[in-house]
C-alpha positions as CSV (number, residue, x, y, z in Angstrom):
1,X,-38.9,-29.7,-19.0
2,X,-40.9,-26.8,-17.9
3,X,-40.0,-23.9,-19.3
4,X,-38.9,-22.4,-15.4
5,X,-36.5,-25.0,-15.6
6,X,-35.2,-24.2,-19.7
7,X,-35.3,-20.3,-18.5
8,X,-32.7,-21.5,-15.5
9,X,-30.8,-23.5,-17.5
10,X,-30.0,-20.6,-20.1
11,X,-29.1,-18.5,-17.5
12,X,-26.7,-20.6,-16.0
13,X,-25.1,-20.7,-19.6
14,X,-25.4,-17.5,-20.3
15,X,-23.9,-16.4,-17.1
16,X,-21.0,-18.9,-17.7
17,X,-20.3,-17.5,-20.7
18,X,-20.3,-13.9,-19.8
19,X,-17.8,-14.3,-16.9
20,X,-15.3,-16.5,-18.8
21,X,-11.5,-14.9,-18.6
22,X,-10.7,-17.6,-21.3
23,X,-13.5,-17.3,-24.3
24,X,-12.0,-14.2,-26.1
25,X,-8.7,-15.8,-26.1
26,X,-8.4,-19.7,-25.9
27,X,-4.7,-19.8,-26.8
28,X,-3.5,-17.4,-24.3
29,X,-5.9,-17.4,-21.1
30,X,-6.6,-14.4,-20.3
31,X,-8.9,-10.8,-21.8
32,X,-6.8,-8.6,-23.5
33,X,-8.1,-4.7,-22.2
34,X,-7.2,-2.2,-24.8
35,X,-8.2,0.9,-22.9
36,X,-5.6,-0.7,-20.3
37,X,-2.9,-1.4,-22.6
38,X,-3.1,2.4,-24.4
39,X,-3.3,3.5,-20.5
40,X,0.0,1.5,-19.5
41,X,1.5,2.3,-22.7
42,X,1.0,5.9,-22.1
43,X,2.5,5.8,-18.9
44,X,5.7,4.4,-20.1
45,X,6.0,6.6,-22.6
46,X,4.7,9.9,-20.8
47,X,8.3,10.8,-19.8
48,X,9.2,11.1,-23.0
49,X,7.1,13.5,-24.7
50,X,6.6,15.9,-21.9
51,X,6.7,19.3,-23.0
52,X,7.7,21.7,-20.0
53,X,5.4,25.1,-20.3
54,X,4.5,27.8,-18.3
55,X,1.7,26.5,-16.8
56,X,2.9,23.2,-16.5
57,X,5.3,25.1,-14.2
58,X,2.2,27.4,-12.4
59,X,1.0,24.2,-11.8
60,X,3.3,22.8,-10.3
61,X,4.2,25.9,-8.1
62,X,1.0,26.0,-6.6
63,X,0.4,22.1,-6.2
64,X,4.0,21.2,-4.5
65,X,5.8,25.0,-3.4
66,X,2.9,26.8,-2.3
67,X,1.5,24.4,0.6
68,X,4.7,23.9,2.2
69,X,5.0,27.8,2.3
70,X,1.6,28.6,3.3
71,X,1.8,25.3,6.4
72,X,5.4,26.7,7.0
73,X,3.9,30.3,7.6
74,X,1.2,29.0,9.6
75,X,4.0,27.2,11.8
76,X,6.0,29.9,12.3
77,X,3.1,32.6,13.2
78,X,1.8,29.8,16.0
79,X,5.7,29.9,17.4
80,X,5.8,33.2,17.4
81,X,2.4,33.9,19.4
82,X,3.8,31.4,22.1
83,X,6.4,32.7,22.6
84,X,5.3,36.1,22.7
85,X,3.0,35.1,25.1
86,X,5.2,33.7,27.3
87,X,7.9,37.1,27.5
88,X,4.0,38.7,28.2
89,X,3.2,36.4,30.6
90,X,0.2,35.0,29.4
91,X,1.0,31.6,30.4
92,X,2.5,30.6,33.2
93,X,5.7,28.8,33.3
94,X,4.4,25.0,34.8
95,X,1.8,25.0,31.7
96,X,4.1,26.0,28.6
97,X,5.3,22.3,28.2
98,X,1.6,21.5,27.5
99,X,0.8,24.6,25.8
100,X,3.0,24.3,23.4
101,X,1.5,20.9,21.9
């Protein structure tokens, strides 16, 4: 055996070995991930030791409250131009159905 051929032949091993789900844990079959246990563990129990604070609340003013208010305003100003626009006569009656869109 050349040692080529002995080089290939431990890699195939060694590649086998490396990508087995089974070696850590022959009994059960499959890896046990501890960073993803602590992070589904901490997702079960996140509910429960919340603390509500101030800035939690900031947070959450600016995050959820403040984009429907600032898209709402920015609806309402476009309206409001149209249909200003139209009592000016700025657009003609046949194209306000497609201005509008």
């Amino acid at each position: 055996m050349t040692q080529i051929e002995r080089r290939a032949k431990y890699r195939q091993e060694f590649l086998k070995l490396r990508t087995d789900p089974c070696l850590h844990s022959k009994e059960s079959g499959y890896v046990f991930d501890e960073a993803l246990q602590r992070w589904l563990s901490m997702k079960a129990c996140q509910v429960e030791y919340f603390q509500a604070t101030p800035r939690n609340a900031m947070k959450g003013a600016l995050m959820i409250v403040l984009p429907m208010f600032v898209y709402g305003y920015i609806l309402w100003k476009q309206r409001t131009n149209f249909l200003q626009d139209c009592r000016c006569g700025k657009i003609r009656y046949r194209d306000r159905m497609f201005k509008l869109c």
